[in-house]
N, C-alpha and C positions, 0 to 999 in steps of 0.2 A: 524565567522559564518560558514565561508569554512568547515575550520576544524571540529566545531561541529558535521555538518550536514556529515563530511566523515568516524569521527569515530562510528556514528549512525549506517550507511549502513554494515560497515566491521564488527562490534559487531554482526550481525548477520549470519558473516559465518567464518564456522571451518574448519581447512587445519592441514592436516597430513604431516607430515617432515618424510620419510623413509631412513636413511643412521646409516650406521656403525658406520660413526666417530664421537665421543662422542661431539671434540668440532665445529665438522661442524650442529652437530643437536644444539647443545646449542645455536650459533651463529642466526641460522635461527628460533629457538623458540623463544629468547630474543626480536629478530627483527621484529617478524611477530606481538608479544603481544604488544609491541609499539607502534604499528604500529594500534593495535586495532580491533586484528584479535582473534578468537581462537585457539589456536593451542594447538596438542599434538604431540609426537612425537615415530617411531620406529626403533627399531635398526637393524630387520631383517625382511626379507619376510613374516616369522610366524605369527611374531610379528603384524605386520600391517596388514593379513588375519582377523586374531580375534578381531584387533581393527575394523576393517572395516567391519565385521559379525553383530557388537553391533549395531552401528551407522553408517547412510551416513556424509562423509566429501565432502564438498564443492568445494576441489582442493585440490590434492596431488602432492608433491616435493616428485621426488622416485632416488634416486640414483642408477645408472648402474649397477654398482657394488656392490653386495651384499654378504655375506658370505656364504648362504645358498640356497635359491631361486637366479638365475640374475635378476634384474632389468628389463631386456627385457623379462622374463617368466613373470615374476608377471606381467606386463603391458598388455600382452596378454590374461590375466588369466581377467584380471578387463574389459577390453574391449567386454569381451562378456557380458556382463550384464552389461555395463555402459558404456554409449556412449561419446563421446568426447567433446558434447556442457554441458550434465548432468554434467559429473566428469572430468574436466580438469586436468590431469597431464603434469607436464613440471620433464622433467626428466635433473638432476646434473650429469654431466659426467665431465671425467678428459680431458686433452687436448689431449692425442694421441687416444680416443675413438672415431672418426670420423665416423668408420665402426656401429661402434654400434648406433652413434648417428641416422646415416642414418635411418639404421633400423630401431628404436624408432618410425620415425617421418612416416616411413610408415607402421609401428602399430598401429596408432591412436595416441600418444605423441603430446600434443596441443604445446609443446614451449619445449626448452632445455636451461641448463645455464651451462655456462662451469667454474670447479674448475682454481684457485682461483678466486671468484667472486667478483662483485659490490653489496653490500648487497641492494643500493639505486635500480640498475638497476631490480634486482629480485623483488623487491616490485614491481618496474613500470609494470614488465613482468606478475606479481600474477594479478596486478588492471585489465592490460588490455583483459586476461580471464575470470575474476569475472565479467568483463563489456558487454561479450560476450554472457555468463552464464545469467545475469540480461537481455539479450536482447532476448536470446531464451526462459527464463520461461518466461517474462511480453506476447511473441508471442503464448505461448502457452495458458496461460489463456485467450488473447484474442480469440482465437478458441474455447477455451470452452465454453465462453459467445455465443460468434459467435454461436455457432452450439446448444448451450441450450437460452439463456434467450432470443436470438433474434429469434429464430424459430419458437416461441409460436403467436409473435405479427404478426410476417409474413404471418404467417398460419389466422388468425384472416382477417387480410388486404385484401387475397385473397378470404376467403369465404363470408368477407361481400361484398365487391367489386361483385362476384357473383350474391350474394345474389338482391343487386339492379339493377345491368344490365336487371336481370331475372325478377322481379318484376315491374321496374319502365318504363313505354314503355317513348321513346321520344319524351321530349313536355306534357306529365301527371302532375299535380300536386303534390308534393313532398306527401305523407304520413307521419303520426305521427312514425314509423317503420321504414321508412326510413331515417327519422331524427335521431333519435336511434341508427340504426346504421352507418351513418357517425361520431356521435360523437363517437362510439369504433373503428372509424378507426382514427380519431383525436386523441384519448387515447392511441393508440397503439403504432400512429408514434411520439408521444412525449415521451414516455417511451422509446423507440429505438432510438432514437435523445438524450436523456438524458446519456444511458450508453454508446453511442459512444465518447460523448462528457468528460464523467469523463473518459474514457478508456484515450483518448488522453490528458488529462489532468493529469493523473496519469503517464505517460508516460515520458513527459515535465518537469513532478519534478520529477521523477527519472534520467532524464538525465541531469540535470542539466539547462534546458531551458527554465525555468521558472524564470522571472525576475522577482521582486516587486516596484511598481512605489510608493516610500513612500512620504508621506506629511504628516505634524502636523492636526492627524486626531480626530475627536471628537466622543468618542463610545457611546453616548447615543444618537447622532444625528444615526450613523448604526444602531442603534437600532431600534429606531422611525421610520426611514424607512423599515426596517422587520416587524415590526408590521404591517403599511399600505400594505405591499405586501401581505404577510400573512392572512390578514382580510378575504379576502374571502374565502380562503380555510377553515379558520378556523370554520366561520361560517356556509358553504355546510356540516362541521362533526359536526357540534353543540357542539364543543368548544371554550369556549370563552378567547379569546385572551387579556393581560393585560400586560401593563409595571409600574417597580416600578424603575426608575431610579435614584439614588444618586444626586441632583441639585452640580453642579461647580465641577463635574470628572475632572481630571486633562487630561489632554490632553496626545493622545499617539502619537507614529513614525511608520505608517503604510500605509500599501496597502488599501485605500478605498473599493476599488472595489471586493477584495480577500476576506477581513474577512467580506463585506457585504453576498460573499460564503459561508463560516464558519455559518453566524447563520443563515441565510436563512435553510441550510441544516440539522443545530439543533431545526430550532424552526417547520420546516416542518416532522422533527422524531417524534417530542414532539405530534405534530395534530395529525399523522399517525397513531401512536401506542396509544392515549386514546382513551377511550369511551364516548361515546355523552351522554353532561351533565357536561364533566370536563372545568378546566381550565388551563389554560399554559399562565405563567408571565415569562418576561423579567426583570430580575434583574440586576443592575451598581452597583458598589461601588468601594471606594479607601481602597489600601491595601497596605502599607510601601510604597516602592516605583514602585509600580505595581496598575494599574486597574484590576480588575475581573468581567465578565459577566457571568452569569445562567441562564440556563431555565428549568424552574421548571415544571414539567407533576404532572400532577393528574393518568397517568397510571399503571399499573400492577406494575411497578419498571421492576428490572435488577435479572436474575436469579446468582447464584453465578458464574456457569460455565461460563457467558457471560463476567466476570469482568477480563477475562483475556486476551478474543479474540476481546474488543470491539472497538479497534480503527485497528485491521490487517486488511490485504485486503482481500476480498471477503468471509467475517466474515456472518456467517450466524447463526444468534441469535433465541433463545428458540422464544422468542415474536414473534407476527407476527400483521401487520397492521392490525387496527379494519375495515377499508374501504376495505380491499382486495387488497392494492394496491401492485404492486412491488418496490423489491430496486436489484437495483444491486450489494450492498453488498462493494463497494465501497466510498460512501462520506465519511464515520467516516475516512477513513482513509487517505481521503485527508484533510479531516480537521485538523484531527494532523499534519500533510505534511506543510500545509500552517499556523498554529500556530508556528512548529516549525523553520520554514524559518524568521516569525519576531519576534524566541528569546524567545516565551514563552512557554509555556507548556498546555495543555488539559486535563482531566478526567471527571470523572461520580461517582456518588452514587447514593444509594437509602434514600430516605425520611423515617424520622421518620414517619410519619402520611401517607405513600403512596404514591408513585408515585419514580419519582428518578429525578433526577437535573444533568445536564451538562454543564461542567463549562470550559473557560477560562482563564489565566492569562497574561497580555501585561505586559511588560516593558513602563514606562515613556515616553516618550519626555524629549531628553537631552532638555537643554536653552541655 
């Protein structure tokens, strides 16, 4: 599963190899595609200007020595427009380059590897940039959240909070208004309590620190308790909530508590986005040697644009809740996170007859 889950994160980023020598780039392109990386590669300074004009790479291997441009210009040349947590470059030097390495490293050069190298050790040196790179974007999107989806509640919090200090003297009996608005400062701080909590939880499976405590678990029983959670939200939007579950699903090996996450999170999308009047069923059945669950909406469906963004992180889809509610744009994409840590896979369609369906597949329980 290690692996699985390492060549998932690496497939999504592309590293550029800049050197002269025909078979030190082959070496470090073979290596890196292995490895489960993208990579392209350049043979000169030129070279790698225009590749890197087309498209941003995620980390560049630049060697000192160049033909045309030095190593240490182009690195200077990239550093004004690309900072050193954005575009990590580790710069390939020969061993009597010391002067130059120096330099590099007080150019902005995130790492250096010195010729002949350890192709193992260069990987280790790439991950633990990539690692750094993955620690400065996830901190940036949290600011963005920060400073947009939480500013909105905030601002809410404080003017109703006003609102009643001003209106309600001490010792008055409460008003219907004032009841009103304590419940939008209760709405507010559970929606802000919600994306801090997927923030930090999208965090923890990106770093690896999310365990899953697996037991022989039974998915029509996770089910049945999403429905009961469910019920009332369902019925506050006036959609009615139903399960159609397969009798004697074969048992799976899983996180109770996790994939109870997982559908809670799909079957509260499925409320969110119909309109009052529909219905949203929970579906079991057994499939080779795999269970699969759905939940079926009666809503709008899924625009085609959405069928490609719909499990990335802070994915912001054509639909938008019938209630008004917010999302942080986050669950789908822990839900893949957490389907993909026990093994199986996630998607979505649209319904023949309307609406669109969301679906899981587990693996078994060995015996």
């Amino acid at each position: 599963m290690a692996d699985r889950e390492r060549s998932t994160t690496q497939a999504q980023y592309h590293l550029l190899v800049v050197d002269d020598d025909d078979g030190m780039r082959d070496v470090l392109e073979i290596g890196l595609k292995r490895k489960g990386y993208a990579a392209a590669t350049a043979q000169n300074a030129h070279q790698a200007l225009e590749m890197i004009s087309r498209r941003d790479f995620d980390l560049i291997l630049l060697d000192i020595k160049l033909p045309d441009i030095s190593g240490l210009k182009l690195l200077k040349r990239l550093r004004r427009t690309r900072s050193i947590l954005d575009t990590p470059i580790i710069m390939l030097s020969g061993m009597a380059e010391t002067a130059e390495v120096v330099e590099a490293l007080q150019n902005g050069a995130n790492d250096y590897v010195t010729k002949p190298f350890d192709l193992p050790a260069v990987l280790a040196r790439i991950e633990m940039q990539l690692s750094l790179k993955r620690h400065k974007e996830f901190n940036d999107r949290f600011l963005k959240i920060a400073t947009h989806d939480l500013k909105k509640p905030v601002l809410l919090i404080l003017d109703a909070t006003r609102v009643i200090k001003d209106e309600q003297a001490p010792g008055s009996t409460m008003s219907d208004d004032t009841h009103e608005t304590l419940d939008l400062i209760i709405k507010s701080g559970k929606y802000m309590q919600r994306i801090i909590e997927d923030l930090l939880e999208m965090r923890a499976i990106k770093d690896g620190h999310l365990q899953l405590s697996r037991v022989s678990a039974d998915l029509n029983a996770i089910a049945e308790q999403a429905v009961e959670r469910n019920l009332d939200y369902a019925k506050r939007m006036g959609i009615a909530l139903q399960q159609r579950l397969e009798a004697g699903l074969p048992r799976i090996w899983g996180d109770d508590f996790r994939l109870a996450e997982v559908l809670d999170n799909l079957v509260g999308n499925a409320i969110k986005f119909s309109p009052e009047g529909s219905r949203t069923t929970i579906c079991t059945r057994s499939e080779d040697k795999s269970v699969v669950l759905e939940v079926i909406d009666s809503g709008p469906g899924l625009a085609d644009t959405d069928m490609d963004q719909l499990f990335a992180e802070y994915a912001q889809l054509s639909n938008r809740p019938t209630g008004h509610e917010k999302s942080s744009g986050i669950g789908l994409s822990i839900c893949k996170e957490l389907i993909g840590l026990h093994g199986g896979d996630i998607g979505a369609c649209n319904n023949s007859e309307g609406g669109s369906t969301f679906w899981f597949r587990l693996p078994l329980a060995e015996d």
